[in-house]
C-alpha positions as CSV (number, residue, x, y, z in Angstrom):
1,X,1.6,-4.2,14.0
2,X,0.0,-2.4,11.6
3,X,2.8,-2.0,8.8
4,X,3.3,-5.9,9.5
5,X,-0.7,-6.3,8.4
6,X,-0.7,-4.0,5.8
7,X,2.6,-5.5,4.2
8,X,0.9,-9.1,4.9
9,X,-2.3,-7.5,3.1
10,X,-4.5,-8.1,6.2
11,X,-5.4,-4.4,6.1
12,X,-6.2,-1.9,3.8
13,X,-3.8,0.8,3.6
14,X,-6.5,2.7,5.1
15,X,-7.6,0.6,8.2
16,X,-3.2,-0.2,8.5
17,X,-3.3,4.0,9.1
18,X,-6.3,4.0,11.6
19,X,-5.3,1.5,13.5
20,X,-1.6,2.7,13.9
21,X,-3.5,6.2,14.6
22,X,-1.9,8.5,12.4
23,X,-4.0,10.0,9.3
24,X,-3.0,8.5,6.0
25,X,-0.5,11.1,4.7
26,X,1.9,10.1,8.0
27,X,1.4,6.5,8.0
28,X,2.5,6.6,3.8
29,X,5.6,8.6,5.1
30,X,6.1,6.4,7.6
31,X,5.9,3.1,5.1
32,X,8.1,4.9,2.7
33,X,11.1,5.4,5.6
34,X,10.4,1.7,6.4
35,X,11.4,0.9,3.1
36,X,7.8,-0.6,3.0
37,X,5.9,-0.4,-0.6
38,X,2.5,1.2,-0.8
39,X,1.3,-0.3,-4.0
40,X,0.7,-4.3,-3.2
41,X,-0.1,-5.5,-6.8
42,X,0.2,-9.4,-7.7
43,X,1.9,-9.7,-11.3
44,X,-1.8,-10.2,-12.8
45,X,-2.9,-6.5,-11.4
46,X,0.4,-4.7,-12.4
47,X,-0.1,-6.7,-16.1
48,X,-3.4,-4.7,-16.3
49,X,-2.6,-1.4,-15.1
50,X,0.5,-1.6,-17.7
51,X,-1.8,-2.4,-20.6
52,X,-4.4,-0.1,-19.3
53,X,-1.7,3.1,-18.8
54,X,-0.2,1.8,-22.6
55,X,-3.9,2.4,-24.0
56,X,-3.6,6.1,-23.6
């Protein structure tokens, strides 16, 4: 239930690892074997961080 919320942006990655009770380090390792990404940017937000990480 909670990878399903966190993938459908309901939850924070944060509250997605508290409620599946594991601390945040296992739930990440648990997303990643799941196949499940961990960054859930919308094409605006990714646009940004590019322009931002191309300003250094």
């Amino acid at each position: 239930m909670a990878v399903q919320l966190y993938r459908d942006e309901k939850l924070t990655l944060k509250q997605a690892s508290d409620l599946a009770d594991l601390c945040l380090e296992d739930f990440m390792k648990f997303l990643s074997e799941k196949k499940v990404s961990l960054i859930n940017w919308n094409e605006e937000e990714l646009q940004k961080e590019l322009k931002n990480a191309n300003s250094f």
